[in-house]
N, C-alpha and C positions, 0 to 999 in steps of 0.2 A: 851824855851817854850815847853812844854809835844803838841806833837801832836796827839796823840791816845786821845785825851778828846772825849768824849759821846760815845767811842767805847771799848765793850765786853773785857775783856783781854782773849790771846787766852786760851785752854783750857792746862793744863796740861794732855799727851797723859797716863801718869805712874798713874794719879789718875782714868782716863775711863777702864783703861787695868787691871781688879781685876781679878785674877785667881780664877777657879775656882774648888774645890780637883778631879773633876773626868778626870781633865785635859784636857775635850774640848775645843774649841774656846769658849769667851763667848761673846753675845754680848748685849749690854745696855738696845732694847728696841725692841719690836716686830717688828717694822716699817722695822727699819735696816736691824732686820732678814728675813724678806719677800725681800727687795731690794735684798738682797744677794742670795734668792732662786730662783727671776728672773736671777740673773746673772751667775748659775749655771745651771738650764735651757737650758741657751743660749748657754755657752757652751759647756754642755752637745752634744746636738741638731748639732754643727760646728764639734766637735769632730764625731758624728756619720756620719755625711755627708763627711767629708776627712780624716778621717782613720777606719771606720766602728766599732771604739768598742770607749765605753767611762767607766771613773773609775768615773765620779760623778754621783752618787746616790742621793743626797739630793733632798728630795721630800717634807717636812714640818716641823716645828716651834715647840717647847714647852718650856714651862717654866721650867726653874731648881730650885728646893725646898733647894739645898745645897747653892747655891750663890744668886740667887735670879737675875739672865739674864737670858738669850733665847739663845736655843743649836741650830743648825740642826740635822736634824736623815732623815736614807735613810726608814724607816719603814715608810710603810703609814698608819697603823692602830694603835690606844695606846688601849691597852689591859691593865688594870690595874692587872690580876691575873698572880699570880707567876708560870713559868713554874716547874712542878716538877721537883725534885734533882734525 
């Protein structure tokens, strides 16, 4: 007798995990991405407080136009004009 009846099958992790060509992390849904920018926050914040320097940067969320997820970026402002060459 199947006992998983009236429950989800789990998810395949190889079908959520889409790369994406600029090589960031990518991830499925804004949500996730804000969860993950409190979690970097935090440890940002524990790192400052018991070894006084921290390397996370991540300060907010955008959408990527190549895959079609949600990046992090330590930039807090989007500026759509190109910096000159």
């Amino acid at each position: 007798m199947n006992q998983n009846i009236g429950r989800r099958p789990a998810a395949n992790i190889t079908k959520l995990k889409h790369k994406c060509p600029t090589g960031k992390i990518r991830f499925k849904d804004h949500k996730l991405c804000v969860a993950t920018l409190h979690k970097a926050a935090n440890h940002r914040a524990n790192d400052l407080e018991q070894l006084g320097f921290t390397k996370r940067n991540e300060v907010r969320s955008y959408k990527c136009n190549l895959c079609s997820g949600f990046h992090l970026t330590s930039k807090k402002d989007w500026d759509s004009r190109k910096e000159a060459a």
